[in-house]
N, CA, C and O atoms as a CHARMM CRD file, in Angstrom:
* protein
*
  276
    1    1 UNK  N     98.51000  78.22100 131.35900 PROA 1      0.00000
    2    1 UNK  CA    99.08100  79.26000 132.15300 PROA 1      0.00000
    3    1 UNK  C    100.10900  80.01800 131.29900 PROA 1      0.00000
    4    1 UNK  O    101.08600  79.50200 130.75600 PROA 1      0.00000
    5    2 UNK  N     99.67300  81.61100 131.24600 PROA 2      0.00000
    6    2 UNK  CA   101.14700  82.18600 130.46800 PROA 2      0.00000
    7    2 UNK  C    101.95900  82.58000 131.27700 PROA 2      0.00000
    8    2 UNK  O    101.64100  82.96000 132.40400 PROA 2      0.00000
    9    3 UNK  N    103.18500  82.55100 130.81600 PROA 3      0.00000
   10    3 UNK  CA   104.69700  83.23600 131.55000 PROA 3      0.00000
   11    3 UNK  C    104.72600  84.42500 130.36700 PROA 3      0.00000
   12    3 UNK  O    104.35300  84.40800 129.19400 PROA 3      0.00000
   13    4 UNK  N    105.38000  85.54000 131.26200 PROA 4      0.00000
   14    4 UNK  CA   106.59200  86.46100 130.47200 PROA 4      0.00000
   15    4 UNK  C    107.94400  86.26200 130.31700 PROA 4      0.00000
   16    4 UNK  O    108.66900  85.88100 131.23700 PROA 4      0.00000
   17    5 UNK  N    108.33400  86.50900 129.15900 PROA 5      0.00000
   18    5 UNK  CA   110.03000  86.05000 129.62700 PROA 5      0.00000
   19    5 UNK  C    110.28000  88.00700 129.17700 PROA 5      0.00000
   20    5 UNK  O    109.67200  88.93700 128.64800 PROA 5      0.00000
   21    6 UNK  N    111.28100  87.76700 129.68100 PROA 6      0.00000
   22    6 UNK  CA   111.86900  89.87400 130.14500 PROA 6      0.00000
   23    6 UNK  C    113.20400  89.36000 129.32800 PROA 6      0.00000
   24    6 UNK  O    114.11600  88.56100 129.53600 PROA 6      0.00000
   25    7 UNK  N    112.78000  90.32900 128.20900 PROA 7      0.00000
   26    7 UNK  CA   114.03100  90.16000 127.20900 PROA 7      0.00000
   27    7 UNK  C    115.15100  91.38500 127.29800 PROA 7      0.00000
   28    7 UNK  O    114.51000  92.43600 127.31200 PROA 7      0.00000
   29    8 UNK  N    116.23100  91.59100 127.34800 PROA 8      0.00000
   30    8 UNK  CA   117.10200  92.63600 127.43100 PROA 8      0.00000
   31    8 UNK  C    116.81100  93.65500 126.32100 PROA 8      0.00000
   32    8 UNK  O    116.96900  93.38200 125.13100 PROA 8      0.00000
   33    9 UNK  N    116.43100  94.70000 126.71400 PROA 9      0.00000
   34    9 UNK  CA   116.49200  96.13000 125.57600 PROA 9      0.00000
   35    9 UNK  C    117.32700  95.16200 124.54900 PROA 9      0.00000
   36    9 UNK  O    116.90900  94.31700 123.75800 PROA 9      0.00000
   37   10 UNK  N    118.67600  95.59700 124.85400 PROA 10     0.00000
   38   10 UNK  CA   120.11400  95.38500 123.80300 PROA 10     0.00000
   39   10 UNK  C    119.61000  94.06100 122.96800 PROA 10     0.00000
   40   10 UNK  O    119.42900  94.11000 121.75200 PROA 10     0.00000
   41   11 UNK  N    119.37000  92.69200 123.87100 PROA 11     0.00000
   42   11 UNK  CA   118.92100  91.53400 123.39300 PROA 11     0.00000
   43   11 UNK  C    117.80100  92.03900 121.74600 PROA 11     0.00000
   44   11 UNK  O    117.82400  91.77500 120.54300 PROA 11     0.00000
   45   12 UNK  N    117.17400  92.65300 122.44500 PROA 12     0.00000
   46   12 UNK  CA   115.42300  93.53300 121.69500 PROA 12     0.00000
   47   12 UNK  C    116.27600  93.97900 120.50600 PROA 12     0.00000
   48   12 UNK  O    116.25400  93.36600 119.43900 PROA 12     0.00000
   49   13 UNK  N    117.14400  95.23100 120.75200 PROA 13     0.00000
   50   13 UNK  CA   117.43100  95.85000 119.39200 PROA 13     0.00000
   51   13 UNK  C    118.02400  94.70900 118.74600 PROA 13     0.00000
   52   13 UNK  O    117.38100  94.07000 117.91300 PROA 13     0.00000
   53   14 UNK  N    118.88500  94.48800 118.98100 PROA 14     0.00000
   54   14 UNK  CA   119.93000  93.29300 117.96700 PROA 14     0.00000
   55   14 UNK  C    118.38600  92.60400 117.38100 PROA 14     0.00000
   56   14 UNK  O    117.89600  93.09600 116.36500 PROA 14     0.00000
   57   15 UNK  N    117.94200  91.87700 117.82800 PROA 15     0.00000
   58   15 UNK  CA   116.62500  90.82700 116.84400 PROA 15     0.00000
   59   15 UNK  C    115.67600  92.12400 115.81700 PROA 15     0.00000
   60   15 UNK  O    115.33100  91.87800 114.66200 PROA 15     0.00000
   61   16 UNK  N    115.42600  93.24800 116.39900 PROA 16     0.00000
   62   16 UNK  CA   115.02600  94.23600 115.53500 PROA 16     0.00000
   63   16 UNK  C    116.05200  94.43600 114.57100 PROA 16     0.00000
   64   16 UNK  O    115.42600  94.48200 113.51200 PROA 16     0.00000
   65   17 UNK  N    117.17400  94.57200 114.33000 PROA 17     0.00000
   66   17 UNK  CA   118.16300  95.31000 113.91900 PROA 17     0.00000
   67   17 UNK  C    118.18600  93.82100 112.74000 PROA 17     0.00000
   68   17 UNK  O    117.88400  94.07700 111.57400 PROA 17     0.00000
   69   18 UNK  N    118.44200  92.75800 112.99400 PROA 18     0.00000
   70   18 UNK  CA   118.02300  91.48600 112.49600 PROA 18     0.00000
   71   18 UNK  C    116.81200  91.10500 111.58100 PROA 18     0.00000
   72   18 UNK  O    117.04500  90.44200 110.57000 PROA 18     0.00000
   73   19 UNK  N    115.53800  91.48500 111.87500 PROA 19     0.00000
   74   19 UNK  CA   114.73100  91.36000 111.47500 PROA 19     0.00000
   75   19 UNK  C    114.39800  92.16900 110.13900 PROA 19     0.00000
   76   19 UNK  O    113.73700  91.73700 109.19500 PROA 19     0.00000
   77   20 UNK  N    115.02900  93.52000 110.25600 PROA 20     0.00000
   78   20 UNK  CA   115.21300  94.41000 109.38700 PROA 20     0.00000
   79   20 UNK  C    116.22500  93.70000 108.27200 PROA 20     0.00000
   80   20 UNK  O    115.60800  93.08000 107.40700 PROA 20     0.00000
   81   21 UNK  N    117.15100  93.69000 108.19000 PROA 21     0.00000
   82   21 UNK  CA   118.21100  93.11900 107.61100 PROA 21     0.00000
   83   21 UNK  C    117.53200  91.85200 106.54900 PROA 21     0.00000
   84   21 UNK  O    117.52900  91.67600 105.33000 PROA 21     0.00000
   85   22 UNK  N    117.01300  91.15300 107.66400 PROA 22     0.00000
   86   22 UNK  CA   116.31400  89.70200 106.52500 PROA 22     0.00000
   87   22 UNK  C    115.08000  90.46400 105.63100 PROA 22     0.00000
   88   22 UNK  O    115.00100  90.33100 104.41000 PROA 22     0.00000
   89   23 UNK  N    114.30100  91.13500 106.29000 PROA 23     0.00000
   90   23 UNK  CA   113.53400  91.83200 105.55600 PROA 23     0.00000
   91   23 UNK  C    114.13600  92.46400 104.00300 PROA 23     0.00000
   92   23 UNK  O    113.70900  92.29800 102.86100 PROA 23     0.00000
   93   24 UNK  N    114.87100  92.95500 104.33400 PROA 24     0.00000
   94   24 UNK  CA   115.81700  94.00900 102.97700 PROA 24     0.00000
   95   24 UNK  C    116.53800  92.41800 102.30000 PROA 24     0.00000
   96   24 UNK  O    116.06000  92.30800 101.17100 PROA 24     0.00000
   97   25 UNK  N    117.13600  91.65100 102.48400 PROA 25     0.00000
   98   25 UNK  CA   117.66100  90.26500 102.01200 PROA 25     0.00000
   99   25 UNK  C    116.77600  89.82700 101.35200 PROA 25     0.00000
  100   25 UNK  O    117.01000  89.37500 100.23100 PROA 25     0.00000
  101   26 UNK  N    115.65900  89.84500 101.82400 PROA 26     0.00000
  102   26 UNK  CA   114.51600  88.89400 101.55800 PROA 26     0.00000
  103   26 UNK  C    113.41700  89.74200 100.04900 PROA 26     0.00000
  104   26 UNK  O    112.65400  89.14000  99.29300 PROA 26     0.00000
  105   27 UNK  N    113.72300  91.18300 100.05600 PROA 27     0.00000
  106   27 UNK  CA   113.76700  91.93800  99.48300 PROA 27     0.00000
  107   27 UNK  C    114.69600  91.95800  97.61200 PROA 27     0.00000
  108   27 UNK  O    114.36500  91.78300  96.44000 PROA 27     0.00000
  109   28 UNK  N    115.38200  92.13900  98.04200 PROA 28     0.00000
  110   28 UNK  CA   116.99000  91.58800  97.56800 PROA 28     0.00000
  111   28 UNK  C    116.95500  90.38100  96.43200 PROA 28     0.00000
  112   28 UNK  O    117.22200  90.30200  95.23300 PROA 28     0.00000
  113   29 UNK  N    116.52000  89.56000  97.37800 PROA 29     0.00000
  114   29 UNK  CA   117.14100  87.98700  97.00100 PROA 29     0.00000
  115   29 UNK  C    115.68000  87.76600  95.65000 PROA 29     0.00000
  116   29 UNK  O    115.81600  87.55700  94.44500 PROA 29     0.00000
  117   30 UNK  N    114.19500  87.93800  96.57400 PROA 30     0.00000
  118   30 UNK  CA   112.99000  88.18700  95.16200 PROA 30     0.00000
  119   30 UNK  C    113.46300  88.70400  94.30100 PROA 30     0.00000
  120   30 UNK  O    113.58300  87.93200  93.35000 PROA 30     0.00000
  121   31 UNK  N    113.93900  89.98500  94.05100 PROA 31     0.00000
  122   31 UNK  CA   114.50900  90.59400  92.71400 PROA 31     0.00000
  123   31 UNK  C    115.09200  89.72400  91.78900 PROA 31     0.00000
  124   31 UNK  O    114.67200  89.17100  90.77300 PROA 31     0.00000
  125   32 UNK  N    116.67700  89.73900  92.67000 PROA 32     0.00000
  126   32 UNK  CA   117.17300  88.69900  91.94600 PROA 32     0.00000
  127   32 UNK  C    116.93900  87.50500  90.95600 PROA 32     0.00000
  128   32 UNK  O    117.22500  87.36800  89.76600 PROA 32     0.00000
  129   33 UNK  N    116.23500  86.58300  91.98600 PROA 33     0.00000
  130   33 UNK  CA   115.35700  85.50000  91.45900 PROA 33     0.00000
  131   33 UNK  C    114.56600  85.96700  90.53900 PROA 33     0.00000
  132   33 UNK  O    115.17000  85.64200  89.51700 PROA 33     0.00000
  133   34 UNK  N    113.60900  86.51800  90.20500 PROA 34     0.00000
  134   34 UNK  CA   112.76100  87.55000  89.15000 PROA 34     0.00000
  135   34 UNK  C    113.70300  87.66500  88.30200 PROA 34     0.00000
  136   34 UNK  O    113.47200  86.91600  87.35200 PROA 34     0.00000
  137   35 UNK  N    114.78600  88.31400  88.15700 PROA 35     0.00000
  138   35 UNK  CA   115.63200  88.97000  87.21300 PROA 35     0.00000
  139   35 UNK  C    116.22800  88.00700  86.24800 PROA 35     0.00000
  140   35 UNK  O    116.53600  88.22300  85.07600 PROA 35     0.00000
  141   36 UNK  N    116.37000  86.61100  87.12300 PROA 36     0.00000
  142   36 UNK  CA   116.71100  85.37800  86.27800 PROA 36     0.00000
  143   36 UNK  C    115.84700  84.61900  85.59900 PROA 36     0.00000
  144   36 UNK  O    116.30700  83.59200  85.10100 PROA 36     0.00000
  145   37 UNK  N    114.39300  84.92500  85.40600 PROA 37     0.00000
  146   37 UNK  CA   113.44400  84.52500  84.85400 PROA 37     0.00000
  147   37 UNK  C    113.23300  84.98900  83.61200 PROA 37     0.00000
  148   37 UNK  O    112.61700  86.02800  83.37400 PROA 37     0.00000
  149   38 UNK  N    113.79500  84.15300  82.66200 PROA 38     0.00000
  150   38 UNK  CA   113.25800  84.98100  81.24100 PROA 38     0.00000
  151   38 UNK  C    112.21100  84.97600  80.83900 PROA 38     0.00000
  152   38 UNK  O    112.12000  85.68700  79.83900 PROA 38     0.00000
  153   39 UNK  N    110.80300  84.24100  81.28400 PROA 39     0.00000
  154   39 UNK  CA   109.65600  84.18300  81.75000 PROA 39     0.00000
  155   39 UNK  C    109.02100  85.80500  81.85600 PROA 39     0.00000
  156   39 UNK  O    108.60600  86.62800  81.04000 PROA 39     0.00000
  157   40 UNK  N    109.20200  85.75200  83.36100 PROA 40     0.00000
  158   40 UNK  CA   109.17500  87.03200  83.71000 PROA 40     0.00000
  159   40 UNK  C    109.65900  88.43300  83.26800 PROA 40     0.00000
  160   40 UNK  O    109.14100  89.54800  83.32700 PROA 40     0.00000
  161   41 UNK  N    110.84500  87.96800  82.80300 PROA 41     0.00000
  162   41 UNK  CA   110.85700  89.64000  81.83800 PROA 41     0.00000
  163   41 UNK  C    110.36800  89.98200  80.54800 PROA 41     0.00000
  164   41 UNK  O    110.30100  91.05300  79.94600 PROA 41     0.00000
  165   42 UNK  N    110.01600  88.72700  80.24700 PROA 42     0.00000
  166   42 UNK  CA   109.31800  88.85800  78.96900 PROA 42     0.00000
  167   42 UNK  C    107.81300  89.31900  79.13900 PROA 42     0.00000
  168   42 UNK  O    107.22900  89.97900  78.27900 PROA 42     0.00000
  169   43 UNK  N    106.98600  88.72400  80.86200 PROA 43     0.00000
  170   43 UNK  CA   105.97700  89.49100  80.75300 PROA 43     0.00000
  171   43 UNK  C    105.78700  90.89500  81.27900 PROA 43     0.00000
  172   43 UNK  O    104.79600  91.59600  81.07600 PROA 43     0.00000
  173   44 UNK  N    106.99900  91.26400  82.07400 PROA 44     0.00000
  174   44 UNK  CA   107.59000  93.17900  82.10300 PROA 44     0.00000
  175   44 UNK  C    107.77100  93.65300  80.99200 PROA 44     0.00000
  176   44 UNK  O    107.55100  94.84200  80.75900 PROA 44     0.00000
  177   45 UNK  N    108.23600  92.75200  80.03700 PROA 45     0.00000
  178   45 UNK  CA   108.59200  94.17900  78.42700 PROA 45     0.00000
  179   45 UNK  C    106.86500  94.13300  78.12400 PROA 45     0.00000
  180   45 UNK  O    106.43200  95.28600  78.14900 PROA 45     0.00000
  181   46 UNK  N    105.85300  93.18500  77.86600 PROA 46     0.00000
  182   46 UNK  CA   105.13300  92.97200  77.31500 PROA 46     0.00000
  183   46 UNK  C    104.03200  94.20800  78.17000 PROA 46     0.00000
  184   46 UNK  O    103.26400  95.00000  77.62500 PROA 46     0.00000
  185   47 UNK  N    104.31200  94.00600  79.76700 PROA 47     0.00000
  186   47 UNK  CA   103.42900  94.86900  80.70800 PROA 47     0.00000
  187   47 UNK  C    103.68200  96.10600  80.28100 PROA 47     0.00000
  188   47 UNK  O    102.70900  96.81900  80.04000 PROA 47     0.00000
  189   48 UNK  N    105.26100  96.73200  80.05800 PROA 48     0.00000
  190   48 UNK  CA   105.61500  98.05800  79.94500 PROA 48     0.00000
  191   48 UNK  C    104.51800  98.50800  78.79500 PROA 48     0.00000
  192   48 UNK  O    103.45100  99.12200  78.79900 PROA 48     0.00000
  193   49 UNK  N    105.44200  97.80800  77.70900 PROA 49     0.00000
  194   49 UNK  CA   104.65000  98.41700  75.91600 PROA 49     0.00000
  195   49 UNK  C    103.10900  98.63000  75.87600 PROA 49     0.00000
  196   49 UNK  O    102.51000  99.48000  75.21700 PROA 49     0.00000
  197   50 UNK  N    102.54500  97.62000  76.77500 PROA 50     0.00000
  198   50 UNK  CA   100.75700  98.07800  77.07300 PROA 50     0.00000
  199   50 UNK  C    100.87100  99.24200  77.49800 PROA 50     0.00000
  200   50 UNK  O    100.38200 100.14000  76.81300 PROA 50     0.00000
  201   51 UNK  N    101.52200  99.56000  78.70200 PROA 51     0.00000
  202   51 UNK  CA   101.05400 100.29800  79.24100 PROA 51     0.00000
  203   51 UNK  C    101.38300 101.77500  78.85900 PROA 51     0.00000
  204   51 UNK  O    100.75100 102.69300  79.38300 PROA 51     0.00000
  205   52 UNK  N    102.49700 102.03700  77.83300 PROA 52     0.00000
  206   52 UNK  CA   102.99700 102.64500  77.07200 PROA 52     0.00000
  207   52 UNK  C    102.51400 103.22600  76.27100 PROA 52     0.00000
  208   52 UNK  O    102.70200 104.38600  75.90300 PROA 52     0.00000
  209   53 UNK  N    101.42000 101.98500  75.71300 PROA 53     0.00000
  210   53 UNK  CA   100.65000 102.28800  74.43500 PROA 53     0.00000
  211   53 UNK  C     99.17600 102.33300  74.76800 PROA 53     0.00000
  212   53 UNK  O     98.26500 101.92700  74.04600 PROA 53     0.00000
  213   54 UNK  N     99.03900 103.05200  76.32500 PROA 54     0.00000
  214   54 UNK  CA    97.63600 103.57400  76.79700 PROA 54     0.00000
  215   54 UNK  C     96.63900 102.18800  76.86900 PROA 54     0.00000
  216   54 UNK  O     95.42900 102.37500  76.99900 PROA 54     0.00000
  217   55 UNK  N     97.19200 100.73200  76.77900 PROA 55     0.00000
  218   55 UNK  CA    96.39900  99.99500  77.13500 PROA 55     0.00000
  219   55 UNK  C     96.08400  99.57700  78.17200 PROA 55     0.00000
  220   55 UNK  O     96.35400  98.38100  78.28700 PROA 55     0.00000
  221   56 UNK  N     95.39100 100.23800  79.43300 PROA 56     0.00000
  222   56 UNK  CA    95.26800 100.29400  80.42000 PROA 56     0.00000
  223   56 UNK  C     93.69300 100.35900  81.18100 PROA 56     0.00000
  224   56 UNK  O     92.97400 100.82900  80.29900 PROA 56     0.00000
  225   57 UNK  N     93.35600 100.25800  81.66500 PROA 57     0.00000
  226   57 UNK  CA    92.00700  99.30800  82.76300 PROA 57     0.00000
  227   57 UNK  C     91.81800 100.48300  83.63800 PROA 57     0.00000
  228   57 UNK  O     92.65200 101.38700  83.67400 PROA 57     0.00000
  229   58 UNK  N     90.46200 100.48900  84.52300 PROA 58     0.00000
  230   58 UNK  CA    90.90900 101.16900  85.82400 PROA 58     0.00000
  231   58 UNK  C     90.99900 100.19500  86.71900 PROA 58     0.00000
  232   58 UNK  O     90.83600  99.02700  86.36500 PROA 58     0.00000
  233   59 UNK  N     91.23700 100.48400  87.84500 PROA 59     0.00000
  234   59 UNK  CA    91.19200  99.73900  89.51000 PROA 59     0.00000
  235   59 UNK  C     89.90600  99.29300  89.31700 PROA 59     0.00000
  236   59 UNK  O     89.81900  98.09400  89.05400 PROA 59     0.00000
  237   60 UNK  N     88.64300 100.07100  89.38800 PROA 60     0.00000
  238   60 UNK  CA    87.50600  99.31500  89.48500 PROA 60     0.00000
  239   60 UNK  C     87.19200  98.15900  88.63000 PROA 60     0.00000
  240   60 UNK  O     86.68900  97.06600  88.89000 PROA 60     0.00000
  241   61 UNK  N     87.64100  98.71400  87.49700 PROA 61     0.00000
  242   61 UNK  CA    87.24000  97.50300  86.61200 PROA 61     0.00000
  243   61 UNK  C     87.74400  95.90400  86.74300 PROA 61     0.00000
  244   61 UNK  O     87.20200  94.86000  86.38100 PROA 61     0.00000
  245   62 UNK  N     89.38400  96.25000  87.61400 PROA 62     0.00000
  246   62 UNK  CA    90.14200  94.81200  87.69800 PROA 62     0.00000
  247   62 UNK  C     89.27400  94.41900  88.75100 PROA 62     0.00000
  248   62 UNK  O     89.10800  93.21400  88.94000 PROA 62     0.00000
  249   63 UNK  N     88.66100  95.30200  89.50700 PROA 63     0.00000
  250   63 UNK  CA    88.44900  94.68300  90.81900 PROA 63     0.00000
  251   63 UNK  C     87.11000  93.62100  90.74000 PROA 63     0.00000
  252   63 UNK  O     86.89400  92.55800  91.32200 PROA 63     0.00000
  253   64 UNK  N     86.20400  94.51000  89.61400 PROA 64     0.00000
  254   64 UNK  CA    85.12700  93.66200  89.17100 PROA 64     0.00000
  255   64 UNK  C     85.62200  92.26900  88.66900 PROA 64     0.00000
  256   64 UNK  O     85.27200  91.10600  88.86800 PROA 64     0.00000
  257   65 UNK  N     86.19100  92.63400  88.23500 PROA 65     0.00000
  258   65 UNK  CA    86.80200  90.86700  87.11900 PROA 65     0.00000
  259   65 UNK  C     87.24100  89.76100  88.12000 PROA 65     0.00000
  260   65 UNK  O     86.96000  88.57200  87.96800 PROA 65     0.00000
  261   66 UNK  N     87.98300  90.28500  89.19600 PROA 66     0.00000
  262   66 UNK  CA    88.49200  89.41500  90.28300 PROA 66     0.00000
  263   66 UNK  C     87.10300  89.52200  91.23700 PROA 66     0.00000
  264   66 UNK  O     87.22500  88.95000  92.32000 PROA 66     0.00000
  265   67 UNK  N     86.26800  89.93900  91.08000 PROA 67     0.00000
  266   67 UNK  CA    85.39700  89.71800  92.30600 PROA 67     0.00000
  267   67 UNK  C     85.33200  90.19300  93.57700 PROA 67     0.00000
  268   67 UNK  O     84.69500  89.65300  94.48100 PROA 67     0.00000
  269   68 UNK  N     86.01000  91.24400  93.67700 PROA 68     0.00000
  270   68 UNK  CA    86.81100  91.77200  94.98600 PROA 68     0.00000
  271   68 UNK  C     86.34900  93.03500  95.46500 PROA 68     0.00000
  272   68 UNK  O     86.65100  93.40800  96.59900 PROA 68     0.00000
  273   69 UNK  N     85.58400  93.78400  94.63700 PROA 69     0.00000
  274   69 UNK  CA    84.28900  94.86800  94.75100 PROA 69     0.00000
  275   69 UNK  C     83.40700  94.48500  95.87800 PROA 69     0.00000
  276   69 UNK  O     82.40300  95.15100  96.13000 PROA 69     0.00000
């Protein structure tokens, strides 16, 4: 059997207004974490200079390789 529960507008925005917020945090906080990876920036300088230096793929072609065509 379902029930409704009748949530207050005001109640409504505040958890929207909330939800947004963790969203952008959550946003935020990935970067961060990323940014402390010397891992990872080593494979951003490596991504840039390819791509810099015209070594570049199309969409179709990645899509073939992954199977996803």
């Amino acid at each position: 059997m379902q029930k409704t529960v009748v949530i207050p507008a005001s109640l409504f925005k505040k958890m929207s207004k909330a939800a947004v917020a963790f969203d952008a945090f959550e946003e935020e906080m990935e970067d961060f974490v990323l940014s402390q990876s010397p891992e990872f920036i080593e494979k951003m300088r490596r991504a840039r200079k390819d791509h810099l230096s015209g070594k570049t793929r199309s969409l179709r072609s990645l899509k073939k390789e992954l199977c996803i065509e």
